[in-house]
N, C-alpha and C positions, 0 to 999 in steps of 0.2 A: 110363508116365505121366510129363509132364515135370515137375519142381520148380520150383515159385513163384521167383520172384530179387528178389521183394522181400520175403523173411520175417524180419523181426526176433529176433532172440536170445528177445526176451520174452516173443512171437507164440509162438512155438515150443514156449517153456515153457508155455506156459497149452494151448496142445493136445495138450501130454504129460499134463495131468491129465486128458483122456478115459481114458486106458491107465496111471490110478492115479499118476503121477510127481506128486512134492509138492516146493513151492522147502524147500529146506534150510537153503541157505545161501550168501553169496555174500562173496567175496574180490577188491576189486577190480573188473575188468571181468568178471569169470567167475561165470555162477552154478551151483550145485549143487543138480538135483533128483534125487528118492530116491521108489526103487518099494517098497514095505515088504511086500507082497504078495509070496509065491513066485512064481518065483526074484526073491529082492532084487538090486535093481540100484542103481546111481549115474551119474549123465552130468552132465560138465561141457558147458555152454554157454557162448560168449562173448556180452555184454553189446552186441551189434552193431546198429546200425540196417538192414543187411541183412547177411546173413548168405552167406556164400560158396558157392557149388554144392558144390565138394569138399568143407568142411566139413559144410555140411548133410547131404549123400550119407552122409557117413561116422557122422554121429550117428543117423542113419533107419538104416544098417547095425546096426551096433551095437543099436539097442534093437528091431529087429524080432527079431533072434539072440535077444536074451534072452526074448523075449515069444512066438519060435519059431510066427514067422509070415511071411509075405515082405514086400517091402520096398513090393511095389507096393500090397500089402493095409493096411500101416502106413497107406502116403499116402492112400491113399483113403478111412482112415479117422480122419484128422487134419486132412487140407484139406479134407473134404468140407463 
């Protein structure tokens, strides 16, 4: 499945709270959201009007690991 290229930092965030992530907190350009739900997790986001492929790539890695799901099952259930 290919990755949107135009998804904002903020986009992002607000479709991680399908899969429980809540804003925490933010420093700067970067925000902080937090899964409180086992297993707890945290992921920084940057504050981006679109957000980079490789970066994006690497934060859909990261929280499908934690949520132990695959990465194409994440997207499909984020951008859908």
């Amino acid at each position: 499945m290919r990755l949107p290229r135009d998804l904002s930092g903020r986009e992002l965030g607000k479709r991680l709270g399908r899969v429980d992530y809540l804003f925490s907190r933010q420093v700067g350009s970067h925000m902080r959201f937090t899964r409180e739900e086992p297993p707890q997790h945290s992921i920084t986001i940057p504050d981006h009007k679109e957000l980079r492929l490789g970066t994006l790539r690497q934060i859909l890695v990261d929280v499908a690991g934690r949520l132990e799901m695959s990465v194409e099952d994440l997207v499909g259930l984020l951008l859908a």
